[in-house]
N, C-alpha and C positions, 0 to 999 in steps of 0.2 A: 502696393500690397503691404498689406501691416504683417505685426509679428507675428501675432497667431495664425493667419494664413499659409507664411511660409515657412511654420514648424510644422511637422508633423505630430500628430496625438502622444503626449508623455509617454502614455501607461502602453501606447502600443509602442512605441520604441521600449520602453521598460522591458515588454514580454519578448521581443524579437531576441534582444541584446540575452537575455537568461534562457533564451530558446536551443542555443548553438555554441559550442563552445568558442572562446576567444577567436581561434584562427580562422573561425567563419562567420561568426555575426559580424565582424568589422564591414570585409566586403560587402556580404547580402545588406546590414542595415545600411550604408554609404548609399548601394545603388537604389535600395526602394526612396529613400531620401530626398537623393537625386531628380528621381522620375515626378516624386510629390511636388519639388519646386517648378520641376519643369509645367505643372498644370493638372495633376491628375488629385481625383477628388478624395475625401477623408475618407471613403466608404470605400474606395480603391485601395487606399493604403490599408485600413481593415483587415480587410480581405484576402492582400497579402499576410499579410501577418498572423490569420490565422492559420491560412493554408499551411503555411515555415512552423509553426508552431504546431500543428497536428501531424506532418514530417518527422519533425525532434524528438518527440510524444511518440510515435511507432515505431522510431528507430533506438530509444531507449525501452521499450519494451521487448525489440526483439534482442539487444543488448544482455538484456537482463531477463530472459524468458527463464530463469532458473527460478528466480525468487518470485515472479508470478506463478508458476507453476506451484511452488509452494504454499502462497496466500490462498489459489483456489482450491486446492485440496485441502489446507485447512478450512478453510470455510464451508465447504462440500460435506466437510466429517461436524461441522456445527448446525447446519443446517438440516442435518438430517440428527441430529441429537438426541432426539425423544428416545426411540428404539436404544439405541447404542450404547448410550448414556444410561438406562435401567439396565442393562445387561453389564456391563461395567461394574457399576455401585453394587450389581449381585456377588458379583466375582470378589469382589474386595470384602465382601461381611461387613460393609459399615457399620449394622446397629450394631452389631456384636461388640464394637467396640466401644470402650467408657469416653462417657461427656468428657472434655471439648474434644478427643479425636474423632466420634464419630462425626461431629457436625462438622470438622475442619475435609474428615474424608470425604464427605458429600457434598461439600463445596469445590473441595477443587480437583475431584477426579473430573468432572465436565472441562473442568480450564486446562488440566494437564493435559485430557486426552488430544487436546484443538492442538494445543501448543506444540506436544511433542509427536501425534503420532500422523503428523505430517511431514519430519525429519526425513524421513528416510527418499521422499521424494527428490526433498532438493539435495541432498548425499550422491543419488543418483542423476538428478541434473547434472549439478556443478561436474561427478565425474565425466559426464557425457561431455562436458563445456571444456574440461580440464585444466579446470579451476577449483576441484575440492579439495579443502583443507578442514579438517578432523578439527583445531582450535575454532574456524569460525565458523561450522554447523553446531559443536557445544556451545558457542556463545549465541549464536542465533537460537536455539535450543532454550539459553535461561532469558533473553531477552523479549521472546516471545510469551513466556512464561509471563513475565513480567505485563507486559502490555495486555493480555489478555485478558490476566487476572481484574485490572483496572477498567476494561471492556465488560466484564462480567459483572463489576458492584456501581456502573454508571449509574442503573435505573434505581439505585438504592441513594445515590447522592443526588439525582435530578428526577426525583418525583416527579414533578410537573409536565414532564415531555412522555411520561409511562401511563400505561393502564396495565390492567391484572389482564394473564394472559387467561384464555379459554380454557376452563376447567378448573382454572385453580387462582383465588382471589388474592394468597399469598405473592405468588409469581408473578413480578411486572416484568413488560415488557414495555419496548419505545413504540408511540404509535406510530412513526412510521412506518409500514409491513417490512418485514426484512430486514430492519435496521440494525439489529447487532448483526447480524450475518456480514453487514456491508463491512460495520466497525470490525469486524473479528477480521475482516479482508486485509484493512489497511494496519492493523494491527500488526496482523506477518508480515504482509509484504514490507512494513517500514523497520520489522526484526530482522527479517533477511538483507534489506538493504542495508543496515548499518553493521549486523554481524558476518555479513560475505562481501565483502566491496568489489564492485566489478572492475577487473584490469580495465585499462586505460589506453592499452596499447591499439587498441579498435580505432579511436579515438587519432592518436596521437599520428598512427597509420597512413588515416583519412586526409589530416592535414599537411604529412609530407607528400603524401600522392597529388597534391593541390599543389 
């Protein structure tokens, strides 16, 4: 048997080993390993690995169901934007105001509204979790601001992947359908991930109970 036969696929060891924290990818990748030298096919091994890996994947989601919950509710309040978003820019008097604030307020009351007034959900997560902290919903708060704002002038920096939306030749959009809706998703979700970090102790728990 040569080498490559009795290693198994890099990149699927790569994904197992980032699938599971330390005190578990050891064991689990050792014994798929094992089984691979004993005779079992690359398609076998695969297959483990993705299963271990869509495991990882639902159990950091339901880890972290605060900060999805708050991705999809922002994207919920983007997604349905047209309405919302004209009723908004009514409430503020944009034109009323003088060149560059009006143009600045009609740009980013859509971005603030996505950004911030999805707040309050994950407020009420994280207390439900008992994990809210008042510093890291305001910094998820300007981080999300942040990412979004840069979600909202893509189609102005990558012409090429937009077309003008329906009704208005001004307004690009990405041709894929939905696609800033997707972007605005990952957007929060990766505000909340970095501005609420999820305790560890789940985690840490898991492996002394092992």
């Amino acid at each position: 048997m040569n080498r490559d036969q009795s290693n198994p696929p890099k990149l699927a060891v790569w994904l197992l080993q980032h699938a599971y924290p330390k005190s578990h990818n050891q064991v689990l990748t050792g014994d798929l390993v094992e089984k691979f030298r004993e005779g079992k096919s690359r398609g076998w091994f695969w297959k483990q690995v993705l299963i271990a890996f869509a495991v990882a994947l639902l159990a950091g989601v339901r880890r972290r169901w605060p900060h999805f919950s708050y991705a999809l509710a922002g994207a919920g309040i983007y997604a349905f934007r047209p309405k919302t978003f004209f009723i908004l820019r009514g409430i503020v008097h944009w034109y009323a105001l003088p060149w560059p604030w009006s143009q600045i307020v009609f740009d980013w009351t859509p971005v603030a509204l996505v950004a911030l007034a999805a707040l309050p959900i994950l407020a009420a997560t994280l207390a439900f979790n008992g994990a809210f902290r008042t510093v890291s919903t305001l910094r998820t708060g300007m981080l999300s601001l942040a990412l979004v704002t840069l979600v909202h002038y893509l189609p102005d920096a990558f012409p090429a992947v937009c077309r003008p939306m329906p009704g208005s030749s001004f307004v690009k959009v990405f041709m894929v359908p939905n696609g800033q809706v997707y972007l605005f998703f990952c957007a929060l979700l990766v505000s909340s991930w970095l501005g609420c970090p999820s305790p560890r102790h789940g985690i840490e728990s898991e492996g002394q109970a092992n």
